[in-house]
N, C-alpha and C positions, 0 to 999 in steps of 0.2 A: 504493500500500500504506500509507505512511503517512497517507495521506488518511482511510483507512476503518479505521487502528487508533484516529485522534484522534475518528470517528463513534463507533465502537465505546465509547471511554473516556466520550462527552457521555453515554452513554445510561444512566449507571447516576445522573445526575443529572438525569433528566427529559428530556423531549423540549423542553424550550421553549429547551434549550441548543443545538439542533442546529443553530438557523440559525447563532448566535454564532460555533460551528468553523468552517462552515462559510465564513463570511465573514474569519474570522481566517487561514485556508489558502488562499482564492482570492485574497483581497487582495492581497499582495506579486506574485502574477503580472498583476495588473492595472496593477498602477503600478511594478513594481520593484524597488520600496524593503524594507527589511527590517521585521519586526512591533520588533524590541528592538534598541537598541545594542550593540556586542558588548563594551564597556566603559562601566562610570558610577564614578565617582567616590565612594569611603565616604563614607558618610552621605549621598547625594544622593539624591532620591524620586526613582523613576520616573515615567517620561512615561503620563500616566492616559489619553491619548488616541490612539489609533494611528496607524499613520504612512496606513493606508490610507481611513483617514476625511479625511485632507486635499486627498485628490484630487479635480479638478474634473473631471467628464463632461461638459462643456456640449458639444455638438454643434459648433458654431458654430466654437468654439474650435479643437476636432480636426481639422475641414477647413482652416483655418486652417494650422494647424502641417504638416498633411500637404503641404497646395502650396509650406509656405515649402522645406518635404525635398527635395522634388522639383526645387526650382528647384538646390539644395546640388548635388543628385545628376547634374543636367546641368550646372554648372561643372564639378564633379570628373571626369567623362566628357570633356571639353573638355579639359582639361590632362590627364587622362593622355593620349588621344592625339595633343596640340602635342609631349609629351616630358616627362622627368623635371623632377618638382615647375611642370610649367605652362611649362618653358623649353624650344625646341629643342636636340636633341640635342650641336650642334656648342659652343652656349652652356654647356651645361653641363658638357663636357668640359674648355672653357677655364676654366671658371669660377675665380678666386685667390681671392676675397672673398666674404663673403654677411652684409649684418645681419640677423639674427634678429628682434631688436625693439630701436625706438627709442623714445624715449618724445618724446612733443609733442602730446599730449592726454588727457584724462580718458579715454576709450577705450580709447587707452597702456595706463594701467594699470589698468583693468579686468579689463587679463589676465592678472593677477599677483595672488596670496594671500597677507597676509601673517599671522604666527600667534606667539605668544611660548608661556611657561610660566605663562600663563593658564589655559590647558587642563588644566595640571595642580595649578592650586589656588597658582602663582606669583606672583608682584607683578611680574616686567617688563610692558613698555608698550611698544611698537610702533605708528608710523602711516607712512603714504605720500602725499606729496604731489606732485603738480607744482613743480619747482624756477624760479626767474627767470628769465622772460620765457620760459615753458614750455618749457624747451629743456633738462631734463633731470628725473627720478627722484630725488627727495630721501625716501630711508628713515631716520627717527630713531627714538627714543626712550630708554627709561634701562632699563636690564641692573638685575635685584635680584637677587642668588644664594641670597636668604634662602628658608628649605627649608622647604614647607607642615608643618605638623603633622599628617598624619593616621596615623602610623605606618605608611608603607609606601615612601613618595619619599623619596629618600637624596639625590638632586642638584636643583639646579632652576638657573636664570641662564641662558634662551637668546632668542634673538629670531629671526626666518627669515622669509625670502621666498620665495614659491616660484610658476612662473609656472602658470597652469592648463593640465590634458595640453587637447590638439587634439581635438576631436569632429567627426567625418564628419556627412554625411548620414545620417539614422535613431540619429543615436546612436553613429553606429559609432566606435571609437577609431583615429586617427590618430599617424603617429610620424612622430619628425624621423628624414632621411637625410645623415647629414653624414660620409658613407664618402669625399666626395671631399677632406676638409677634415683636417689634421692639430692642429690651436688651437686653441682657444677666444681670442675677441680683443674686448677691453672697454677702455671710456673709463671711466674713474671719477674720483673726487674723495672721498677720506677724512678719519680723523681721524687718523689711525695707530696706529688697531685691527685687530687681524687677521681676516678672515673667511674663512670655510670655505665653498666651491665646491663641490655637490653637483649629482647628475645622478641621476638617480632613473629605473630601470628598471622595465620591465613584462615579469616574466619568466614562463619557460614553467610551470614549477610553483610549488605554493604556498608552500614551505617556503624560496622564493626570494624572499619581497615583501617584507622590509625589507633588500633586500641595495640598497648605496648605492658610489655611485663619489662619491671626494672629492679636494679637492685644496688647499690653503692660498692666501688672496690677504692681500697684506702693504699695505696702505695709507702712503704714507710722509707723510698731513697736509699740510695747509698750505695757503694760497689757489689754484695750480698742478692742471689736470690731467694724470691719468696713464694712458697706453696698458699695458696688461696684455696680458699675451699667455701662456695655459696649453696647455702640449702635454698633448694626452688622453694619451701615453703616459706621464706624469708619474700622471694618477689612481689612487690604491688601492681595494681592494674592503673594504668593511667590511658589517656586519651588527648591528644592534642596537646600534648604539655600539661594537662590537668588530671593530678590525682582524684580517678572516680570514690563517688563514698561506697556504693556496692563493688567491695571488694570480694575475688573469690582465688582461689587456689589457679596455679597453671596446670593445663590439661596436659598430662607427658605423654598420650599415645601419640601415632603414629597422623591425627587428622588435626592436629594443631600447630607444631614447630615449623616455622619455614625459614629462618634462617636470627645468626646469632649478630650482636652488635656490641661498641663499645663507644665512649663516645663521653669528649672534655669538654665542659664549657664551666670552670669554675669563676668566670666575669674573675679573671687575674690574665692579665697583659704579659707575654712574653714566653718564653721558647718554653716546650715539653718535650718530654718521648717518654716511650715504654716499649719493653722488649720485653715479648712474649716467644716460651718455648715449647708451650704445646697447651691445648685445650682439651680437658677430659671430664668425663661421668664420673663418678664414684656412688658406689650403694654403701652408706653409712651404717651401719645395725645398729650401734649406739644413737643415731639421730631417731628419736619419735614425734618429734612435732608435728603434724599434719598441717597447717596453716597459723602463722604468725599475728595477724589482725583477724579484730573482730568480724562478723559476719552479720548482716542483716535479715530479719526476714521479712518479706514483701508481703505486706497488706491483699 
């Protein structure tokens, strides 16, 4: 329907517009991607060239991509029927430990995104390197809290890491399962700046997608590394920068986790870094808490 109301709308401007709709409305099912950004920046020009003009047909290439799916599609078959996450059953019932990601090559961190208040017209600066003798994740750079002028950003001063979600076979989206693990457990080395611990969900409805689980990591500095260790039941629920008052526990199976974050903005001017040497699970036996805050019940 909406196809043939934008037919409808080309036609009181000539017919030589028709192919244009028409290519503008099939586009994005062809590749994906959206025709417009759903945010730009005041004063910033728009993109004069569309996102579906960028796309490559080559033949070649598609068969290409299709056998490398296919190959994706028979590992992922193979481990789910070895047992959960690729391990048998009995391993994974024992399972105490799990690292997630370690870093000890470019590879490493490939799979991690890092992003400041750039995007919003900011002056921080953010890089990620390989640390000495590639045996760990060195994130630096210099924190600016100074606020763009375009009459709308009231805050600015953050920096963040954030690792990329998991993609299946064909695209599909993948989640972590860390229902048997009650921690989060990290090697780090700081400056003794505080950083904020995010986990970023992919929830059922839409009015849910900036809801964030967070939690505080306190760096205590110095040449020494330090074992961290965050109980998920310590995490709070927030939403757009605001702690919600219905707070509830983080869901750890497999239809919640999409991807982990870290991320500075102590409104303090001047250089950071953190080097991180591996990110892992831990199943605590001595931890019983179930949830840290209180609970609401809804009327």
């Amino acid at each position: 329907m909406a196809l043939a109301v934008m037919l409808n709308g080309a036609s009181f401007h000539g017919g030589c517009c028709r192919h244009k709709v028409l290519l503008s409305s099939l586009g994005p099912l062809l590749n994906n991607l959206k025709l417009y950004s759903s945010y730009r920046r005041p004063g910033a020009a728009p993109e004069k060239r569309l996102s579906w003009q960028n796309a490559d047909f080559s033949f070649k290439k598609s068969i290409d991509h299709l056998k490398t799916q296919l190959i994706l599609l028979k590992k992922e078959t193979q481990d789910y029927l070895k047992g959960p996450g690729g391990h048998p059953l009995s391993q994974h019932l024992l399972e105490q430990t799990r690292v997630l990601w370690q870093f000890r090559s470019q590879e490493d961190l490939n799979k991690w995104v890092i992003s400041s208040d750039v995007e919003i017209g900011g002056k921080s600066k953010v890089y990620i390197k390989l640390g000495r003798n590639n045996q760990a994740a060195l994130l630096y750079g210099t924190l600016n809290t100074e606020v763009p002028r375009d009459g709308e950003t009231k805050y600015s001063g953050y920096c963040s890491m954030r690792s990329r979600p998991l993609v299946g076979s064909f695209n599909r989206k993948k989640y972590y399962d860390w229902s048997n693990f009650n921690s989060l457990y990290l090697r780090v080395r700081g400056d003794g700046r505080p950083w904020m611990v995010n986990i970023y969900t992919d929830p059922y409805f839409s009015h849910h997608k900036d809801d964030l689980y967070s939690y505080f990591m306190f760096t205590r500095g110095g040449p020494y590394w330090e074992e961290i260790k965050i109980p998920f039941s310590k995490f709070f629920l927030s939403s757009r920068g605001r702690v919600q008052d219905n707070q509830h526990p983080v869901w750890l199976d497999k239809a919640s986790f999409l991807t982990l974050g870290f991320t500075i903005g102590d409104k303090v001017d001047g250089p950071f870094q953190l080097e991180i040497d591996f990110i892992g699970l831990l199943n605590d036996r001595a931890h019983k808490e179930k949830f840290a805050y209180e609970a609401y019940d809804k009327n």
